[in-house]
C-alpha positions in Angstrom: 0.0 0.0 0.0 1.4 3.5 -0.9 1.8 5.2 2.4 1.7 8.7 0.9 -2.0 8.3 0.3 -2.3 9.4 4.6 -1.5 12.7 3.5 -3.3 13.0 0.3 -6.4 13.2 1.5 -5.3 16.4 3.6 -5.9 19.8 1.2 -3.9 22.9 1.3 -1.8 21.9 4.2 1.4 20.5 2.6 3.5 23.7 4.7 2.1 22.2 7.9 3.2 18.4 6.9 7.0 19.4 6.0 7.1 21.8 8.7 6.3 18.8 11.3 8.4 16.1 9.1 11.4 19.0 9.2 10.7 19.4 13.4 10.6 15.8 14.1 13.4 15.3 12.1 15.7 17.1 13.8 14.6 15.9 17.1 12.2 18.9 17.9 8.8 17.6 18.8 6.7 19.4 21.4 4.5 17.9 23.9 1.8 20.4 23.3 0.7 22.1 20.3 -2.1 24.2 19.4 -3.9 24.3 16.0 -5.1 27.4 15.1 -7.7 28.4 11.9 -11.2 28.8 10.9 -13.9 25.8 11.6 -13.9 23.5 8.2 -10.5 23.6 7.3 -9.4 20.4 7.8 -7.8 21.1 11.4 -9.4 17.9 12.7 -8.4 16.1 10.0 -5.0 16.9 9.7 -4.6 16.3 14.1 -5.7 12.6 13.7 -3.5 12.1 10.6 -0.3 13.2 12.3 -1.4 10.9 15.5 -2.0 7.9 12.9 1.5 8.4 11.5 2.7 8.7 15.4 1.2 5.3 16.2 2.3 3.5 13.1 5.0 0.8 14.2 6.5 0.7 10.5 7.4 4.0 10.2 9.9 6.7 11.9 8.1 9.7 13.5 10.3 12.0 10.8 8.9 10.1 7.8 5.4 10.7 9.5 3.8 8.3 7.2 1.2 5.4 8.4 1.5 2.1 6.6 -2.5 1.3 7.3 -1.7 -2.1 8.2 0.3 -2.4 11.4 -1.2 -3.3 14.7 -1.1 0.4 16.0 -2.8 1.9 12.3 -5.5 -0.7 12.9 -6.1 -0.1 16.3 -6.0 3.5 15.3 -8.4 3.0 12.4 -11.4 1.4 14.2 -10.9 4.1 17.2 -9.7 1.4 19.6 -6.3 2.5 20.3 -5.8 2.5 23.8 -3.2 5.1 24.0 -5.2 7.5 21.9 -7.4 10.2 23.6 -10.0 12.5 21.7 -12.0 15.1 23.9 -15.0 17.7 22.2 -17.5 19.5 23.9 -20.8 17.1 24.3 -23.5 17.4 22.1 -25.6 20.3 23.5 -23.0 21.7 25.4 -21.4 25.0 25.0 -18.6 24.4 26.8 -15.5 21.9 27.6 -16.4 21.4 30.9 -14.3 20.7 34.1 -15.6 16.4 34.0 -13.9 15.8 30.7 -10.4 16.7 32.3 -10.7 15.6 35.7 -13.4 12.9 35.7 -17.0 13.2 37.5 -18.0 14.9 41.2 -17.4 11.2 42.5 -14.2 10.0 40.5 -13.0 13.2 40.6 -8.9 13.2 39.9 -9.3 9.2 39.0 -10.9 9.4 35.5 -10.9 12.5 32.8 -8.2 12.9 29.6 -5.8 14.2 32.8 -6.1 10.7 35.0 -5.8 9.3 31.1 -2.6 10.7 30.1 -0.8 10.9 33.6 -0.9 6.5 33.2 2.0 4.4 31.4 1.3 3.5 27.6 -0.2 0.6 27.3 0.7 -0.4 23.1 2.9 1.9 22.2 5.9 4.4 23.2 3.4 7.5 24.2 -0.2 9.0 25.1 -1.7 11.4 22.4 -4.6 13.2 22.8 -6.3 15.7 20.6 -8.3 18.5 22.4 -10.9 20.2 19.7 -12.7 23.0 20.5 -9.8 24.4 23.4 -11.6 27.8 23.1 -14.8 26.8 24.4 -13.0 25.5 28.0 -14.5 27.0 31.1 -11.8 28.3 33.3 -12.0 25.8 35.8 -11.4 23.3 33.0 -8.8 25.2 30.8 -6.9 25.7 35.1 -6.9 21.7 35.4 -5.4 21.1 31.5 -3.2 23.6 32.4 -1.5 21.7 35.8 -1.2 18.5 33.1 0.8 21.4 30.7 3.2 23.0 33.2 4.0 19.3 34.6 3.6 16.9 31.0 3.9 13.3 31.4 6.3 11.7 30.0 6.1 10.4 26.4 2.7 12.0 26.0 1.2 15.1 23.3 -1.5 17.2 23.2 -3.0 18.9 20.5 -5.4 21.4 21.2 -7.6 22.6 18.2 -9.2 26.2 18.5 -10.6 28.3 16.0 -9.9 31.5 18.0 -6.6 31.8 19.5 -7.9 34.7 21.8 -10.4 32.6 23.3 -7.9 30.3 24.7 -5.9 31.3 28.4 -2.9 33.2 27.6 -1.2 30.7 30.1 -2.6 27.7 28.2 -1.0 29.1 24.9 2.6 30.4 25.8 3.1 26.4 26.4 1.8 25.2 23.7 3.9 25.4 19.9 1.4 27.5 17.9 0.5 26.2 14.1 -1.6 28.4 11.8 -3.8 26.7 9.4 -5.3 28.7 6.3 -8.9 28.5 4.7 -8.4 26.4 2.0 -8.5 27.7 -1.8 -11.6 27.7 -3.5 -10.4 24.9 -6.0 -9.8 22.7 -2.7 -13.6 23.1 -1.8 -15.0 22.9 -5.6 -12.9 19.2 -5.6 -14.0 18.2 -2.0 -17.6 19.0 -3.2 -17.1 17.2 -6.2 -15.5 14.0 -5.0 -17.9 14.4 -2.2 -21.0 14.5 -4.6 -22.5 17.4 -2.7 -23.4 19.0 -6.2 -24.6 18.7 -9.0 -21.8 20.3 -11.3 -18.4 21.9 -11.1 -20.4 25.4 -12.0 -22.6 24.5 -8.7 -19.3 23.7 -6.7 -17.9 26.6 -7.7 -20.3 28.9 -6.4 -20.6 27.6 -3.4 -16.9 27.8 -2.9 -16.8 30.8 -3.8 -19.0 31.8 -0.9 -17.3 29.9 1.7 -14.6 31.4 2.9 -12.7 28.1 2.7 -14.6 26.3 4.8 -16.5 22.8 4.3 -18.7 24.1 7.5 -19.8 27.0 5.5 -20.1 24.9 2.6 -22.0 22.7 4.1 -24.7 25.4 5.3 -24.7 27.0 1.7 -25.7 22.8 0.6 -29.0 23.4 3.1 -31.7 23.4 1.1 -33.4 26.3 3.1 -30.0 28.6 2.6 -30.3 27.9 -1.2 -33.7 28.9 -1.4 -33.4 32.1 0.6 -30.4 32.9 -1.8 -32.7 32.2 -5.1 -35.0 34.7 -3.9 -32.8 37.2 -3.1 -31.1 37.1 -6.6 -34.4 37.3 -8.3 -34.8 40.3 -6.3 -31.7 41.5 -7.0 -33.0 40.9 -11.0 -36.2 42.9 -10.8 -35.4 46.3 -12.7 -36.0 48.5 -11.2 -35.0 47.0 -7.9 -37.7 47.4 -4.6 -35.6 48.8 -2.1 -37.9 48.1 0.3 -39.7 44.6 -0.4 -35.7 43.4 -0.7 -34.6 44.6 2.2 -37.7 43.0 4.0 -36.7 40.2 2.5 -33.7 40.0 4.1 -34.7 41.1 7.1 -37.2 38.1 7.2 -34.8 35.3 6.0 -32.5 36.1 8.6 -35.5 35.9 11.4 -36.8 32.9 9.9 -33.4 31.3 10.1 -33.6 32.1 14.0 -31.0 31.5 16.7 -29.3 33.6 19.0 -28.2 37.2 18.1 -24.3 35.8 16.9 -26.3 33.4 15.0 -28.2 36.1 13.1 -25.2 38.7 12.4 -23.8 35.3 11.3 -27.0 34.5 8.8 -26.9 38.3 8.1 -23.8 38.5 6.8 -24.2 35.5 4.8 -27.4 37.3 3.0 -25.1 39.9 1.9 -22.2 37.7 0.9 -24.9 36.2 -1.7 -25.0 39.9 -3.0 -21.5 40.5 -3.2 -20.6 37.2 -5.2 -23.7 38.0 -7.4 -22.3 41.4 -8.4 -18.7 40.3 -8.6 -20.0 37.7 -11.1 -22.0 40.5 -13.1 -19.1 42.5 -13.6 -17.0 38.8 -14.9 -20.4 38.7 -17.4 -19.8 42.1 -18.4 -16.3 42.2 -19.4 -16.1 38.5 -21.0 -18.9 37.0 -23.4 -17.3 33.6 -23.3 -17.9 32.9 -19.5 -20.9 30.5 -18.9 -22.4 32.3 -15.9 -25.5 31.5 -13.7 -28.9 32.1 -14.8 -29.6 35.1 -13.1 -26.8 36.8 -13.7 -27.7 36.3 -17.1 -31.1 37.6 -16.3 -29.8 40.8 -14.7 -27.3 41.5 -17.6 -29.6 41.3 -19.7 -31.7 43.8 -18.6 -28.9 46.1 -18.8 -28.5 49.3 -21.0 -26.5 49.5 -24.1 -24.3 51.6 -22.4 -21.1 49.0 -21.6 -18.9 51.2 -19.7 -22.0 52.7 -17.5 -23.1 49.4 -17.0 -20.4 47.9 -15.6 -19.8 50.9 -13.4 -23.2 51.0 -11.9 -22.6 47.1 -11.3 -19.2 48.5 -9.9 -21.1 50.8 -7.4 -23.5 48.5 -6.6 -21.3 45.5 -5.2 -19.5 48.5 -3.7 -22.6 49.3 -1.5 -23.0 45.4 -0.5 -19.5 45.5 1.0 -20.1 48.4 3.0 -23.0 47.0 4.2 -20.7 43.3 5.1 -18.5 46.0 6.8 -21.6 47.6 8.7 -22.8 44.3 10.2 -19.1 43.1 10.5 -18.4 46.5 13.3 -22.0 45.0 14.8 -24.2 47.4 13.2 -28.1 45.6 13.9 -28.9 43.8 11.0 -32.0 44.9 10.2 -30.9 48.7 10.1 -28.1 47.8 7.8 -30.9 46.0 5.2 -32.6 48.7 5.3 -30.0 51.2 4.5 -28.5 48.2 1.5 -31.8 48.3 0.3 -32.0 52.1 -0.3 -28.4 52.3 -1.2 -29.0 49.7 -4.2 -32.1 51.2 -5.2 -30.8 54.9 -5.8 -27.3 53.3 -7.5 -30.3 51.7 -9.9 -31.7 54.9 -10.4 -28.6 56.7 -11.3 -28.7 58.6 -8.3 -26.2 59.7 -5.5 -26.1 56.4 -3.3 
């Protein structure tokens, strides 16, 4: 079995693999490390490869590779490794909480990932365990991990996963080795969502990757059916000539409170609404400038209802994804959404009308 297939499966990392090959190579490998980027990037991923390739008994921790056949690879495969440790916040919870370190109220200090990894390997040479969301510890929680950092057993690793640096304890990251993952490139996305079967075409994947920041999480939420209808009406708003200012920004206004959740939630569903504008625009002005592009139906629609006038055209198009992005900026510094709809809406409407936006 070719063991480079481990690492193939791992997109837009390749810096992070050498830079932990090079590291181990020379005999620098730290017992804690925190992984830092946005959610759907592959963090996860990447932190159970490099423990695979730590376990594997045919292969030296510099040619971090995992053979998929040894005891440890199996055992690693089918989750059963004993030495292997994986901690999340429970389903429903909103935080790590101070049992998943240190055990329960009545086992307290005799059963938790800190009892787990203080105890002897039992198959291999060391204790890994992989820590994901380490910004969403209480401080009781994040205060027992860090006793376990300032005093690390021997022959044992941690890898704490966090999508916001700042939301993990100072103390907790000056001992930990700090690795920067990168959204990944909208190619990556369009062939995950391809290979994946999550759309229809490579036109389909591309547009959705081109919306999500680089993340298969936001990816995934542009794939819901309900996100992809609310984004279908907004474009065919966005069509109507002249444009409603105010039936499209009550539009908006009503997708994001029929999405629901808590106020992050909405800024969050907010600023998606817009980001359907943006790309729309951006993709108008592509129409404008090249006839040989196959573009989506309705930016066909809205080009075609365009004036004869190229070069105003493609500057009122020009002013009009302008005023989108000032309104992502708005809701961005925490302006309410539904203020900032309102304002878009009026904004895009006068740009339509040749007026002073």
């Amino acid at each position: 079995m070719d063991t480079r297939v481990i690492w193939e499966t791992i997109r837009g990392h390749s810096a992070q693999v050498d830079m932990f090959r090079q590291s181990f190579g020379q005999g620098r490998m730290s017992h804690a490390y925190l992984f830092v980027g946005p959610d759907g990037i592959g963090k996860r991923k990447f932190a159970r490869t490099l423990a695979q390739c730590l376990f594997c008994e045919s292969h030296s921790d510099e040619e971090l590779l995992a053979c998929q056949e040894c005891s440890g690879c199996k055992q690693f495969a089918a989750t059963s490794h004993p030495d292997f440790f994986h901690v999340e916040r429970a389903e429903g919870k909103a935080e790590l909480t101070l049992d998943v370190f240190l055990g329960p109220q009545d086992r307290r200090g005799r059963e938790g990932l800190c009892h787990d990894l203080s105890l002897r390997p039992m198959a291999s040479d060391r204790k890994l365990a992989i820590i994901d969301d380490a910004d969403f510890m209480r401080t009781e929680a994040a205060n027992a991990l860090l006793k376990t950092l300032e005093e690390p057993p021997v022959n044992s690793m941690l890898i704490l996963i966090a999508a916001n640096a700042d939301s993990v304890l100072p103390t907790i990251r000056s001992r930990c080795q700090s690795v920067r993952f990168s959204p990944l490139s909208n190619e990556d996305v369009t062939s995950i969502l391809l290979a994946q079967e999550s759309v229809q075409d490579a036109n389909d994947a591309a547009a959705v990757a081109s919306l999500s920041d680089g993340s298969l999480t936001n990816a995934a939420q542009l794939l819901d059916p309900a996100i992809r209808a609310i984004r279908d009406k907004l474009l065919s708003q966005a069509c109507e000539k002249p444009l409603n200012p105010l039936t499209t920004s009550a539009a908006m206004i009503g997708s994001v409170e029929e999405l629901g959740g808590n106020t992050g939630v909405q800024r969050q569903n907010a600023i998606l609404m817009v980001r359907f504008l943006i790309e729309f625009y951006r993709q108008c002005l592509v129409a404008l400038s090249t006839s040989n592009q196959p573009v989506s139906p309705a930016v066909e629609k809205f080009v075609s209802k365009m004036s004869d006038d190229e070069t105003r055209n493609a500057e009122t198009v020009a002013e009009l994804l302008e005023r989108a992005m000032l309104c992502e900026t708005q809701l961005n510094q925490q302006m309410p959404f539904a203020l900032s709809f309102e304002s878009l809406g009026e904004g895009l409407g006068r740009i339509e009308r040749g007026l002073n936006p």
